[in-house]
C-alpha positions in Angstrom: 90.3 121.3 101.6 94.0 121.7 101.5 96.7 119.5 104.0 100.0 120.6 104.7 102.4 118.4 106.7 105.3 120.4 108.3 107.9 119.2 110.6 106.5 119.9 114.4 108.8 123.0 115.3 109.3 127.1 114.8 110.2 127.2 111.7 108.1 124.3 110.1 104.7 125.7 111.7 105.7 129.3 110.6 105.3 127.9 107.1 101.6 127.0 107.8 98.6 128.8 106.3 96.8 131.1 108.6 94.1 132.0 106.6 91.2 129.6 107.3 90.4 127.8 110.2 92.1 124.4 110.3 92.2 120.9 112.3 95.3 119.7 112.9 97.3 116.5 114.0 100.4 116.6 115.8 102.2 113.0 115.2 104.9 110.8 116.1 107.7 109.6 113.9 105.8 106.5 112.7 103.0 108.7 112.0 100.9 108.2 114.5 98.6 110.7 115.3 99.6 112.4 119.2 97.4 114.5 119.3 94.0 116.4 117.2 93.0 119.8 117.8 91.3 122.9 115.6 92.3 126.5 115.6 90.6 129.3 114.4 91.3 131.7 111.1 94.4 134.2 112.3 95.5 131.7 115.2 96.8 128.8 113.3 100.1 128.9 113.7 99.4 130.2 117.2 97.6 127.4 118.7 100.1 124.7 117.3 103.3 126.2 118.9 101.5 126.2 122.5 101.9 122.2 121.9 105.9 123.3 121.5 108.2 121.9 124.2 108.0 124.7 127.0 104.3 125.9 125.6 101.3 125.8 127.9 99.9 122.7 126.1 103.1 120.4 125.3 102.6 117.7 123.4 105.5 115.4 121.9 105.7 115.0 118.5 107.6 115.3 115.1 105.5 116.4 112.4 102.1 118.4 112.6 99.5 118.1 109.8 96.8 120.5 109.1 93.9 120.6 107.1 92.0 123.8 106.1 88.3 123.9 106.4 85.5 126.3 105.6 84.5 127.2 108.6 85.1 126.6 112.3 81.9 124.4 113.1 82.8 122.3 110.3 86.8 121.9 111.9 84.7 120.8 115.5 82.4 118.5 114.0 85.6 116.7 111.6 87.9 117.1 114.7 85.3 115.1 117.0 84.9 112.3 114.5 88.6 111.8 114.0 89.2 112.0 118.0 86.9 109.0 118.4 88.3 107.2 115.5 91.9 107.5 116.0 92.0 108.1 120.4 95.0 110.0 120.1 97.0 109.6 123.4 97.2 113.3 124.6 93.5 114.0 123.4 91.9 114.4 127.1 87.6 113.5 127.2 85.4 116.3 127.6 88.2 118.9 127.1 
């Protein structure tokens, strides 16, 4: 499905699709992946601005990646896989 790497503020997340539901990585300046997460169709760009500094879910970062999938089981399933593959530091178990 498509990725689309945007720099982790307003006005890169506005450019984000919000058309399919979508996993998405928010990462560090190396690239490291801070933190994975899914949103639903309609609540892409949404969800990843919560993460913003003064949002209810801050997480530090500088760019966010998303990738578009078909559906939102599919996005859980991918987004549990990568969570134990990569631990991101701000992931928190059973959340």
């Amino acid at each position: 499905m498509a990725r689309k790497t945007v720099p982790f503020n307003k006005s890169g997340i506005a450019k984000l699709p919000d058309n399919k539901p979508a996993l998405y990585r928010i990462q560090t300046p190396s690239g490291k992946t801070n933190y994975t997460g899914i949103a639903k169709r309609g609540r892409v760009q949404e969800r990843i601005a919560e993460h913003l500094p003064g949002g209810k879910d801050y997480v530090p970062g500088k760019k966010v990646e998303i990738e578009q999938m078909k559906s939102i089981q599919q996005a859980k399933q991918t987004e549990a896989r990568v969570i134990v593959r990569s631990k991101p530091k701000y992931n928190e178990l059973g959340k």
